[in-house]
C-alpha positions in Angstrom: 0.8 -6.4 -1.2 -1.9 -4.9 -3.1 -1.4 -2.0 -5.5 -1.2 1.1 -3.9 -1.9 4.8 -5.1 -0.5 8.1 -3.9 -2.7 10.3 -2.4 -0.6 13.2 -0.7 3.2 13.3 0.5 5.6 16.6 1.0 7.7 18.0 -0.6 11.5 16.4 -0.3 14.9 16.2 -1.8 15.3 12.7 -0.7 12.7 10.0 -1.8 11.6 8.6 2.1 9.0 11.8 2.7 5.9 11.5 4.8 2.9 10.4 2.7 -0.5 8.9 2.4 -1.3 6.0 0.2 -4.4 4.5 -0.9 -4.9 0.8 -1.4 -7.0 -1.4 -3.7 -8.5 -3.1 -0.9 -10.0 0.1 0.5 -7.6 1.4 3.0 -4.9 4.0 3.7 -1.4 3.7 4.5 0.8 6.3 6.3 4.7 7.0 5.7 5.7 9.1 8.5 8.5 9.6 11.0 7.8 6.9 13.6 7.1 8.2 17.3 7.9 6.8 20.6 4.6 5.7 21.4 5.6 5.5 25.4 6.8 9.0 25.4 3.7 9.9 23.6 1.6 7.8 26.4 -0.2 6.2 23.4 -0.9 2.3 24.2 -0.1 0.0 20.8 -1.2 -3.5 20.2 1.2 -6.4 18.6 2.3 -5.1 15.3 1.6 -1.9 15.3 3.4 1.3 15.9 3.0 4.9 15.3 4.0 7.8 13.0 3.9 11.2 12.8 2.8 13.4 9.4 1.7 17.0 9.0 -1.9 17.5 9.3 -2.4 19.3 6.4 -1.5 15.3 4.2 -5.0 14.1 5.7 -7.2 16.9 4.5 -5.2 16.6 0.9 -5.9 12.4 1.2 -9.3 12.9 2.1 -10.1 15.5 -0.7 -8.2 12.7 -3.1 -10.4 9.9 -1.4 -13.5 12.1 -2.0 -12.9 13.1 -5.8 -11.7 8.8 -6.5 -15.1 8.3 -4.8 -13.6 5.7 -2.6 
């Protein structure tokens, strides 16, 4: 894996806290709380699945994309 850099995560006690990473090959990563994708009626191709974070972590990692200039 290529290095990674973080760009905004919440506030926790523990150390697994929803985040947003940047990577060195130009895209993001999310750390979230995963979401039943069925419930959610959200269709997922092989490998993938899908998380949940507060809104206000992709305006913070887009502000921190937009100052790196990446």
């Amino acid at each position: 894996m290529h290095p990674i850099r973080l760009l905004a995560s919440e506030m926790c006690q523990n150390t697994s806290c929803p985040a947003v990473h940047a990577t060195a090959r130009g895209t993001v990563l999310v750390q979230g709380h995963v979401v039943d994708a069925e419930a959610a009626s959200i269709v997922l191709g092989d490998g993938e699945t899908i998380v949940e974070i507060p809104s206000h972590l992709i305006v913070e990692a887009a502000r921190q994309l937009e100052r790196s200039g990446i």
